[in-house]
Structure formats: structure tokens, C-alpha cells
MMTF fields as JSON, N, C-alpha, C and O atoms, coordinates in Angstrom:
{
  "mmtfVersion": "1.0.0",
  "mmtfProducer": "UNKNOWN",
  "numBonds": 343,
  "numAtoms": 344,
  "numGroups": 86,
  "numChains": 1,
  "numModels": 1,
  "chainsPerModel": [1],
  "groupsPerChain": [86],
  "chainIdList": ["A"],
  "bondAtomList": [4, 2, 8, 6, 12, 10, 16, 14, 20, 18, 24, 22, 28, 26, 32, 30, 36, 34, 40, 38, 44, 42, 48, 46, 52, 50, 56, 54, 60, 58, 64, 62, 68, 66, 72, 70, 76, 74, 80, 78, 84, 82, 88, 86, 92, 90, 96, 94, 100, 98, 104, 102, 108, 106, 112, 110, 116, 114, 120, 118, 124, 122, 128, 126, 132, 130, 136, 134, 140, 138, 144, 142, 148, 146, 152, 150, 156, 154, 160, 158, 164, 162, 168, 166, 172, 170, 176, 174, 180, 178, 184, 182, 188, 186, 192, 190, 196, 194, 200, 198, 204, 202, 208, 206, 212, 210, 216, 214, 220, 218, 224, 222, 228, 226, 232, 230, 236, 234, 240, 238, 244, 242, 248, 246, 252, 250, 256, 254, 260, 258, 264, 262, 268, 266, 272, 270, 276, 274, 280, 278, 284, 282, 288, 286, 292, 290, 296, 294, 300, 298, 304, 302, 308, 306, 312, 310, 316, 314, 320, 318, 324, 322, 328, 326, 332, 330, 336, 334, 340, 338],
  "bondOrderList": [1, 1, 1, 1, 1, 1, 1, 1, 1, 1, 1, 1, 1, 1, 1, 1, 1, 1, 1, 1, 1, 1, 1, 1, 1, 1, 1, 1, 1, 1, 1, 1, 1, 1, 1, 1, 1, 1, 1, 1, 1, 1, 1, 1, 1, 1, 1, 1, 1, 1, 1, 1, 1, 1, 1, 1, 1, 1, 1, 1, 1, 1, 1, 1, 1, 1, 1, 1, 1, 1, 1, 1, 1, 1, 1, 1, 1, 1, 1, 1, 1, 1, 1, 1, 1],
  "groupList": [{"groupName": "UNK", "atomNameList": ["N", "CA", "C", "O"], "elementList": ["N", "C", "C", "O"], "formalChargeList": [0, 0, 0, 0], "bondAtomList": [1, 0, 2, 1, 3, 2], "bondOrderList": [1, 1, 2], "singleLetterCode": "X", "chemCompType": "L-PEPTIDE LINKING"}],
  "groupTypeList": [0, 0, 0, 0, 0, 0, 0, 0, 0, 0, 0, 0, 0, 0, 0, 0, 0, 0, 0, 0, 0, 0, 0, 0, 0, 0, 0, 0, 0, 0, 0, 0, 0, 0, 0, 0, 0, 0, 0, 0, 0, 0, 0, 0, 0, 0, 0, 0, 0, 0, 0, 0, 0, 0, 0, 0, 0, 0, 0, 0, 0, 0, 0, 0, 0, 0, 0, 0, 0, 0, 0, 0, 0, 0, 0, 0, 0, 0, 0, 0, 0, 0, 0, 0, 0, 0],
  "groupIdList": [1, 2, 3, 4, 5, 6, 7, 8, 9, 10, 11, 12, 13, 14, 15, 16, 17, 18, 19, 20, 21, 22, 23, 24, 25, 26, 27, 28, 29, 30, 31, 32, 33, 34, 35, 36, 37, 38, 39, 40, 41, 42, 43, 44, 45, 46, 47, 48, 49, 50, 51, 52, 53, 54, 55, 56, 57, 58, 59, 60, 61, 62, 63, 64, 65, 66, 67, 68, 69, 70, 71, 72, 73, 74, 75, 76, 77, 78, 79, 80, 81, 82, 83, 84, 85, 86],
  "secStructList": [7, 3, 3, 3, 3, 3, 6, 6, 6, 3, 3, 3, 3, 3, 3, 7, 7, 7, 1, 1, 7, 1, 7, 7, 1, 1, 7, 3, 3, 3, 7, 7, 7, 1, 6, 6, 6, 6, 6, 7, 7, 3, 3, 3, 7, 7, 6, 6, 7, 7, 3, 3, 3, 3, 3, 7, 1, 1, 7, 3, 3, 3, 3, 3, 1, 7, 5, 1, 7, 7, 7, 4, 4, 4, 6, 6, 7, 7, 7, 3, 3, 3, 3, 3, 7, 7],
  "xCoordList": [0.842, 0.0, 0.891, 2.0, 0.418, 1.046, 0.464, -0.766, 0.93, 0.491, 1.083, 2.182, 0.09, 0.358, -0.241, -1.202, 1.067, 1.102, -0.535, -1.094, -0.968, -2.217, -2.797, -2.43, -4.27, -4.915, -5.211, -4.579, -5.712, -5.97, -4.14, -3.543, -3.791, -2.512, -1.379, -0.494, -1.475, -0.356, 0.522, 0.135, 1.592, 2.757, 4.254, 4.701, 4.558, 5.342, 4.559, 3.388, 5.117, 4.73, 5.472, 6.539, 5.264, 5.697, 5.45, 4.363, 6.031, 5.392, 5.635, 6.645, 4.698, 4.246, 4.178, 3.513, 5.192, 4.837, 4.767, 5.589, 3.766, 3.555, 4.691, 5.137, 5.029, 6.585, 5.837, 6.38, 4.242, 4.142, 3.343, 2.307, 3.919, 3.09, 1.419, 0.693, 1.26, -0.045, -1.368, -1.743, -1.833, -3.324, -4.12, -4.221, -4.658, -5.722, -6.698, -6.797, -7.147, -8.46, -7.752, -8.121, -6.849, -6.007, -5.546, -5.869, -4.639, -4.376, -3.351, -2.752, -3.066, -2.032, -2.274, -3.264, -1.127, -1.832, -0.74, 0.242, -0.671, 0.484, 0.449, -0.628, 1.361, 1.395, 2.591, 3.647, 2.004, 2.976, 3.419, 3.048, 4.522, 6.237, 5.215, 3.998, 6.001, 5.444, 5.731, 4.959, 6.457, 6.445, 5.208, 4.496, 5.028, 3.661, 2.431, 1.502, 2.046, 1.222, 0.481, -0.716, 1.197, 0.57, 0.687, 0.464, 1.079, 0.983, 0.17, -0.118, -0.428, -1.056, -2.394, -3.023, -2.688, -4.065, -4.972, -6.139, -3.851, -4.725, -3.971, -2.757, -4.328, -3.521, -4.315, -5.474, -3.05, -3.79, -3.597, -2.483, -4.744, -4.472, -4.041, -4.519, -2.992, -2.425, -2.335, -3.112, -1.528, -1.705, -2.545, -2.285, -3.692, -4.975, -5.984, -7.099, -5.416, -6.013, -7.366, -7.282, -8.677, -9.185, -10.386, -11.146, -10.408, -10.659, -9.769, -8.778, -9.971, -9.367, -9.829, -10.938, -9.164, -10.139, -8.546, -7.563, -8.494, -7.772, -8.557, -9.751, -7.216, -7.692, -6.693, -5.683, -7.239, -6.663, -6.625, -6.898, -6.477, -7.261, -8.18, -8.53, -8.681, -9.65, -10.73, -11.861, -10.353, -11.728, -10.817, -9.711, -12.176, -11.65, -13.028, -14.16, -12.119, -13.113, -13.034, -11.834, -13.64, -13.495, -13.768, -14.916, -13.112, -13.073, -12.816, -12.152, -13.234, -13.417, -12.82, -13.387, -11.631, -10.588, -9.845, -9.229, -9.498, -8.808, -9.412, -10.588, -8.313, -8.747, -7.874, -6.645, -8.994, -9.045, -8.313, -7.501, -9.527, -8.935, -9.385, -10.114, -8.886, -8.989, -10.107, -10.585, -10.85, -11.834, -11.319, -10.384, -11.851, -11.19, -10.579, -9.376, -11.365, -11.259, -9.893, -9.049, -9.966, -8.143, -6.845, -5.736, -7.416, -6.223, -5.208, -5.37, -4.203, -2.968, -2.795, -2.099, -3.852, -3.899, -4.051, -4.718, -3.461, -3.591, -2.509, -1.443, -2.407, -2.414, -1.831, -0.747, -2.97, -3.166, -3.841, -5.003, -2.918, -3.962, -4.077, -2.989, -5.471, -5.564, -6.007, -7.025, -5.355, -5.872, -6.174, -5.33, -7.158, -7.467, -8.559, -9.247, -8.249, -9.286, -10.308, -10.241, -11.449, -12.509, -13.303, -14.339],
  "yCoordList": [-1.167, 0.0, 1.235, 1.137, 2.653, 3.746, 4.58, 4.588, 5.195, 6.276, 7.416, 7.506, 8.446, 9.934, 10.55, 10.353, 11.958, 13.054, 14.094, 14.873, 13.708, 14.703, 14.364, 13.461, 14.925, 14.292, 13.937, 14.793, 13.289, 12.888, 12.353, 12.688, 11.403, 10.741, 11.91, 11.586, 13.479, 13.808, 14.387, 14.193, 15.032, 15.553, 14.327, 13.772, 14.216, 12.818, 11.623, 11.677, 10.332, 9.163, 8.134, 8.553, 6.864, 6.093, 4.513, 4.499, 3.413, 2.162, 1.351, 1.578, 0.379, -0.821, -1.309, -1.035, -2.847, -3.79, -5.004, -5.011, -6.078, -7.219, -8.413, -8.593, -9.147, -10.222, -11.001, -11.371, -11.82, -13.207, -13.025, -13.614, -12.292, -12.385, -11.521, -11.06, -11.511, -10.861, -10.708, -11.681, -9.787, -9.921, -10.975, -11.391, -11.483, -12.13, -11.978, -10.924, -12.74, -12.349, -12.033, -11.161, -12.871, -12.284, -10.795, -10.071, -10.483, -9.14, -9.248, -10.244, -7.433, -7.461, -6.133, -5.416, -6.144, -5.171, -4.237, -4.792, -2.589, -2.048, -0.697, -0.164, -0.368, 0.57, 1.534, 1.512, 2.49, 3.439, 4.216, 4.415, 4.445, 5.365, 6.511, 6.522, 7.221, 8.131, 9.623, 10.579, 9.636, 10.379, 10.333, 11.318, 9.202, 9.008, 9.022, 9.002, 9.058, 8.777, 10.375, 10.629, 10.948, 12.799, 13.236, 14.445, 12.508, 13.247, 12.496, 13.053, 10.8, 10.22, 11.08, 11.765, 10.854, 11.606, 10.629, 10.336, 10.453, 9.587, 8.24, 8.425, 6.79, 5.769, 5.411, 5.712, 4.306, 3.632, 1.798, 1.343, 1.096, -0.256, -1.151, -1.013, -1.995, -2.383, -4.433, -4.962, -5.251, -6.109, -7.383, -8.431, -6.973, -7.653, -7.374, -7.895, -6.282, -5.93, -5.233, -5.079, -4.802, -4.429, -3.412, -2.688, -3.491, -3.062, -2.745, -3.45, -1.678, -1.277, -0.787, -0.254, -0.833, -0.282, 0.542, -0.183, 1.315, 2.51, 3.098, 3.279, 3.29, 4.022, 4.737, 4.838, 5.497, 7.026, 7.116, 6.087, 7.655, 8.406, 9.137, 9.583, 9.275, 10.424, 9.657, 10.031, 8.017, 7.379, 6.187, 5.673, 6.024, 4.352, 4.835, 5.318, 4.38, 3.905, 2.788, 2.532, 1.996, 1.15, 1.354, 1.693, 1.236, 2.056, 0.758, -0.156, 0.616, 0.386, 0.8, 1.738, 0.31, 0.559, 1.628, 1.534, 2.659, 3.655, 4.601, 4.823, 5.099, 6.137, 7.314, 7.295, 8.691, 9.614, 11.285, 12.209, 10.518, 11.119, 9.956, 9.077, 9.941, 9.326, 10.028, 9.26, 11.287, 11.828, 12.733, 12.27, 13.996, 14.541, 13.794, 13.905, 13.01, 12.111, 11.145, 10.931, 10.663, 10.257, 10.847, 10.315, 12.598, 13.317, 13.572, 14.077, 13.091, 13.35, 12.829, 13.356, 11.325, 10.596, 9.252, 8.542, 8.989, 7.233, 6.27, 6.887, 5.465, 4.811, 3.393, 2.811, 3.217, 1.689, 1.383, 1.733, 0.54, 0.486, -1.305, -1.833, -2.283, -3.009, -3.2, -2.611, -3.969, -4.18, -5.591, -6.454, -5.831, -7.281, -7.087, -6.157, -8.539, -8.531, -9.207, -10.175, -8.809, -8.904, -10.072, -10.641],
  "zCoordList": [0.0, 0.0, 0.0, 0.525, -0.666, 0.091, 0.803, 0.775, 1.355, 2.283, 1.744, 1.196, 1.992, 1.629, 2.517, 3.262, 2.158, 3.871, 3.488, 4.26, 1.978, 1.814, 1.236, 0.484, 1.191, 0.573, -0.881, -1.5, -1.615, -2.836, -3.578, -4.601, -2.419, -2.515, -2.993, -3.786, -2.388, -2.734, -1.575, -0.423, -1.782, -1.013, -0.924, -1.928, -0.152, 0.653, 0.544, 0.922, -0.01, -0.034, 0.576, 1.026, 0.755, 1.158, 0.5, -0.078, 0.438, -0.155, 1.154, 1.82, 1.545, 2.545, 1.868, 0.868, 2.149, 1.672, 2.725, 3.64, 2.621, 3.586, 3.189, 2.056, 4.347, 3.895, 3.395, 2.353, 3.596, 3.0, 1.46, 1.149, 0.804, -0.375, -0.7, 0.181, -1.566, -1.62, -0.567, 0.088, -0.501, 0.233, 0.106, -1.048, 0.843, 1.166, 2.47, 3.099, 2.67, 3.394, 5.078, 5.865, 5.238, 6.572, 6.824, 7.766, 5.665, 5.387, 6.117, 6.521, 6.363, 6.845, 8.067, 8.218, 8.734, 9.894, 10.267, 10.759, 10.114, 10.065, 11.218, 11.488, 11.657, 12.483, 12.515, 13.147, 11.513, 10.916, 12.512, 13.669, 11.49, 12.945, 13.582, 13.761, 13.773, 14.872, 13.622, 13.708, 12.94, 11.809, 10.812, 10.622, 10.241, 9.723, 10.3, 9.492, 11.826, 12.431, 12.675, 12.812, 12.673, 12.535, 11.318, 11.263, 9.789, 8.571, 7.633, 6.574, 7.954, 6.977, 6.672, 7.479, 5.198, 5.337, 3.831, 3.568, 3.29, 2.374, 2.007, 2.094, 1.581, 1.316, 0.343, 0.059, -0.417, -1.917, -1.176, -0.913, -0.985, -1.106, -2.847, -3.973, -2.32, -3.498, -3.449, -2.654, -4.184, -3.734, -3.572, -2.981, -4.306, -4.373, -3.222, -3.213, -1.971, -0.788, -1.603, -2.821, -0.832, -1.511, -0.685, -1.329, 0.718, 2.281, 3.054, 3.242, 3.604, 4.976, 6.134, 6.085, 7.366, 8.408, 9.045, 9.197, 9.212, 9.738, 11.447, 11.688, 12.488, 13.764, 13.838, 13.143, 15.223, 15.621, 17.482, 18.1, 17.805, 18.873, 19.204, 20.297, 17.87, 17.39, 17.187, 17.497, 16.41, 16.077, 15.264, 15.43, 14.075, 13.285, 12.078, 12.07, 11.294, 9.677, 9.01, 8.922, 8.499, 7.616, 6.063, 5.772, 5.322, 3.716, 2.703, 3.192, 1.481, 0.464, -0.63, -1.191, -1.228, -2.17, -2.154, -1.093, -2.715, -2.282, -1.35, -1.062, -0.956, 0.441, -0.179, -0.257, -0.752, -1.065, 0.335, 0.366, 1.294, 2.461, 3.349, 2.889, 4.833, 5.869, 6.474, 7.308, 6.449, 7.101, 8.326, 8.979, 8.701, 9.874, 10.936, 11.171, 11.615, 12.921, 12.813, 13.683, 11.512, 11.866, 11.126, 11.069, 10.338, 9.593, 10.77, 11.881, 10.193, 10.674, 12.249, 13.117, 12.397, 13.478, 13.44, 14.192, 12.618, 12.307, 12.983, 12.981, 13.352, 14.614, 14.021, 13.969, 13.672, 12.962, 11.694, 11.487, 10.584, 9.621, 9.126, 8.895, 8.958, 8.307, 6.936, 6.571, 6.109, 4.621, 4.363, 4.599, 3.962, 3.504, 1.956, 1.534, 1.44, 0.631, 0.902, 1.66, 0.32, 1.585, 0.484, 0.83]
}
């Protein structure tokens, strides 16, 4: 997957990748640095992933193929992110 510091995947990027091979229904479960954790704002699932559910301290979403923005409640507060294909 990547992550981006803004929305509509732009500014600073990053690539995640999972060790066992492609998405599947397990997914994978990631918990960006402490650098990314106050600048994520939008991510692309890649991989065959095809769902995600993203938290904060602020809150949690669950999203459906790309993520345009993360929504106020977890901009620039993301915590934790899962991807699976659903």
C-alpha cells in the first residue's frame, strides 16, 4: 500500500509492503512510525487488498478501495492500519 502526507494521494509518499506475499483475506496489519502517524491523510491499497479499516485516537473507519482522504477524525492521526481482501 502507500500512504500519503495529503490528501488525494499527494505531497510525501511512502510504499508498505507485507513479507508473506499478496493480500488475502487475513491481510495485513500495520502501524505506521510516529512520523507518519501525525501526517497520513490519504492511502492507496495495493496487492490484491481491496478493504481497509484505519484508527486514531480520534476514532476508526473502515473504507473500500482507495482512500481519497482518511476523514477529519483520523487526519494526521492514524495509529493503525488493516488491509485485507474482503
Amino acid at each position: 500500500m502507500t500512504w500519503a502526507f495529503d490528501i488525494d494521494y499527494g505531497g510525501e509518499y511512502t510504499t508498505i509492503y507485507g513479507d508473506a506475499g499478496p493480500c488475502d483475506a487475513a491481510g495485513y496489519g500495520f502501524s505506521p512510525s510516529s512520523w507518519w502517524s501525525i501526517r497520513l491523510s490519504s492511502y492507496l491499497v495495493a496487492g490484491g487488498c481491496d478493504t481497509s479499516f484505519a484508527s486514531g485516537p480520534r476514532g476508526s473507519a473502515t473504507f473500500t478501495g482507495a482512500v481519497p482522504y482518511v476523514g477529519a477524525d483520523l487526519d494526521d492521526a492514524v495509529t493503525f492500519i488493516k488491509v485485507w481482501r474482503g
